[in-house]
C-alpha positions in Angstrom: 85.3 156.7 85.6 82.5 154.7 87.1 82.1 155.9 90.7 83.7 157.0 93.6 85.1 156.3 97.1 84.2 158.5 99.9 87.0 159.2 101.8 87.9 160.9 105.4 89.2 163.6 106.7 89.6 166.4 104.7 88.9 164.1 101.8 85.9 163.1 103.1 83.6 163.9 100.2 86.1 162.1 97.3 88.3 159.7 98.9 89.5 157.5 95.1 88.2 157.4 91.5 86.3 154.1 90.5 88.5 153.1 87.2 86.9 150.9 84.6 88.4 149.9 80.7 86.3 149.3 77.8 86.9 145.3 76.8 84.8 144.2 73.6 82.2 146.0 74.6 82.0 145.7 77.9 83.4 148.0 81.1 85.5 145.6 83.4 86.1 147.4 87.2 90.5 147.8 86.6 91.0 149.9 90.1 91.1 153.0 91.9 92.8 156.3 91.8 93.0 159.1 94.3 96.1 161.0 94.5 97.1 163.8 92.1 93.9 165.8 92.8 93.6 169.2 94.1 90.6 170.7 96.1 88.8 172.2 93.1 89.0 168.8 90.7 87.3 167.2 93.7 84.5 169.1 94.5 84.0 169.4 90.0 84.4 165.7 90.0 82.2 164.7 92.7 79.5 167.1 92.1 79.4 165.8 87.9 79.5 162.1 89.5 76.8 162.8 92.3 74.5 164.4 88.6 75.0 161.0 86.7 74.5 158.6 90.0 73.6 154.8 89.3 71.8 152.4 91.8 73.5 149.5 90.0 77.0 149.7 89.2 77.8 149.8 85.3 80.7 147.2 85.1 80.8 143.1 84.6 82.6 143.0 87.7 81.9 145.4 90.4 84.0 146.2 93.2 82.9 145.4 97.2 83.7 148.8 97.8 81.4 149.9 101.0 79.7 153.1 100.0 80.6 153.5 97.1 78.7 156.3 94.6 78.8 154.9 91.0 77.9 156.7 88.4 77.5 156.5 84.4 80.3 156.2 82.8 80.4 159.8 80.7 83.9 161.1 81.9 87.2 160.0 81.1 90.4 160.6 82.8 94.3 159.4 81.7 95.9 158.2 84.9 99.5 157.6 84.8 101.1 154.4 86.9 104.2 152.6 86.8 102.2 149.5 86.9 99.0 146.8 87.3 98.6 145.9 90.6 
């Protein structure tokens, strides 16, 4: 993970996961993620995100994503999809 979205409504604080993949070397923006999450992974997620905040985002190719929080890229998560989009 290398940042989040904001969201709204009553997922204001975490709308989507910013997704990145390691390629020679180098962390290449691949996507977002957001459902699948309950209450409680959001609020741990956010608040260990908010902690390892970045002014610049760490990927070759950041995302336009307005308001975006991105963050160091010291968690991990295995997302499941059916496919690239």
């Amino acid at each position: 993970m290398v940042g989040y979205e904001p969201g709204q409504g009553s997922r204001a604080a975490l709308g989507s996961l910013i997704l990145a993949v390691n390629e020679d070397g180098e962390l290449r923006y691949v996507g977002e993620v957001g459902s699948g999450l309950t209450d409680r992974t959001i609020r741990q997620l956010k608040a260990e995100l908010d902690r390892n905040a970045l002014a610049q985002a760490p990927v070759a190719n950041p995302p336009p994503i307005k308001g975006a929080v991105r963050s160091e890229p010291a968690l991990v998560v295995r997302v499941e999809f059916c496919a690239w989009t």
